[in-house]
Every structure is written in C-alpha cells, then in structure tokens.
C-alpha positions as CSV (number, residue, x, y, z in Angstrom):
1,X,-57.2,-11.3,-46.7
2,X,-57.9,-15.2,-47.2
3,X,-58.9,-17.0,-43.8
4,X,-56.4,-19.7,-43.1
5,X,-58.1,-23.3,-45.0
6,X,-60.7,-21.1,-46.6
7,X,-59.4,-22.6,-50.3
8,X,-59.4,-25.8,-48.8
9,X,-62.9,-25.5,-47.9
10,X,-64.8,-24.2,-51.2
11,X,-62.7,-27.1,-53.3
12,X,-64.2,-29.7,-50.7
13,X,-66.8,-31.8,-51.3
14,X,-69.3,-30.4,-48.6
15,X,-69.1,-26.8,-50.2
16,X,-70.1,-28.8,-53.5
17,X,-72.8,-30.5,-51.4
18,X,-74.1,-27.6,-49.6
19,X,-74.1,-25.7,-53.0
20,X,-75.9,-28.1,-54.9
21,X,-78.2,-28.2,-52.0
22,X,-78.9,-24.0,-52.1
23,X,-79.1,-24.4,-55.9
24,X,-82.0,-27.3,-55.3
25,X,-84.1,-25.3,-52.9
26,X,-83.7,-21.9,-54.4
27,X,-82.0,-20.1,-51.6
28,X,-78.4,-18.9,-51.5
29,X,-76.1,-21.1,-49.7
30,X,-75.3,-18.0,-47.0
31,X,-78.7,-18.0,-46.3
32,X,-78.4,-21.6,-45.6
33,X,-75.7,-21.2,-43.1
34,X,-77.2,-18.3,-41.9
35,X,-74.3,-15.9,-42.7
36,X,-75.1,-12.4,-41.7
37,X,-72.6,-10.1,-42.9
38,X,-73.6,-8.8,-46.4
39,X,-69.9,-9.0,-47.9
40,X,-69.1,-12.1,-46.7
41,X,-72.4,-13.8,-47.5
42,X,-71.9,-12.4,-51.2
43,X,-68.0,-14.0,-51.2
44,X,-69.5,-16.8,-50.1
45,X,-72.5,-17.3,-52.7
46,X,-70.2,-16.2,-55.7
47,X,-67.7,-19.1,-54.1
48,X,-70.2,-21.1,-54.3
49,X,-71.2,-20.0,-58.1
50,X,-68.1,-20.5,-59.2
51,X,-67.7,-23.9,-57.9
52,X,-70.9,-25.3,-59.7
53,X,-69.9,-23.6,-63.0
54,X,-66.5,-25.5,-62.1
55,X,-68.3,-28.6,-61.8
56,X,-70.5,-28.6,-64.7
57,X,-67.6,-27.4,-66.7
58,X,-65.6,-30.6,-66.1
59,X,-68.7,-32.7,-66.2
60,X,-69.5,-31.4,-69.8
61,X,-66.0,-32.0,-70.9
62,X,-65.9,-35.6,-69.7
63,X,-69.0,-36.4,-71.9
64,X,-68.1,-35.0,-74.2
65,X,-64.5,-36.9,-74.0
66,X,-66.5,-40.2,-74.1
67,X,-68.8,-39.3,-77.4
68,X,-66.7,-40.3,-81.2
69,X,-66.9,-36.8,-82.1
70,X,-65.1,-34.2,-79.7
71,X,-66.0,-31.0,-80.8
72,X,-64.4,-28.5,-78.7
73,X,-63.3,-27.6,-75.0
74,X,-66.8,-25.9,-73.2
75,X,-65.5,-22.7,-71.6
76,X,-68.0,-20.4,-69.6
C-alpha cells in the first residue's frame, strides 16, 4: 500500500536533490534521512535509483535531440 503523496514526493525536485546528494557522498539516501526500517529504507533507495536513471535517461535523450545525427532512443 502507497502512502497518500508518496508519488508526489519521489517525482519532486527535493527527492532528485537529495538523491543526487546520496549519490555524491557515497551513502544511500535512507541512510541520509536516517530511515530505520530495512524494507522501507530499500523502497526508498531503489526510488531513488530509479529516479536518477530517470533523469539521466531524459538528459541523454535531449543531447542527443540537439546533435545533427540522432541515432537512437537510450533505453536502460
């Protein structure tokens, strides 16, 4: 069961911050929040996975939108 605004939440900019910011200091982002629970801190860090493959997904495709040649959509 989804906790009410939880999608809200991981497509917001602070999740993206706050996983950019685990990512750049080498921790996971539960640790950074200090999540305790086991499960949930593993929800949360694959969330948080996901969302930075999102994002460097989308910021591949752009550039390579902008070059003459496009070869092909980047899928992970």
């Amino acid at each position: 069961m989804r906790a009410a605004g939880s999608t809200g939440f991981v497509r917001g900019e602070n999740f993206l911050l706050l996983a950019l910011a685990a990512e750049k200091f080498g921790c996971r982002p539960s640790a950074m929040i200090r999540l305790r629970d086991p499960v949930v801190a593993l929800d949360f860090d694959l969330a948080a996975a996901a969302r930075l493959l999102e994002r460097e997904r989308q910021t591949l495709n752009e550039w390579s939108e902008e070059t003459l040649e496009r070869p092909r959509e980047i899928f992970w």
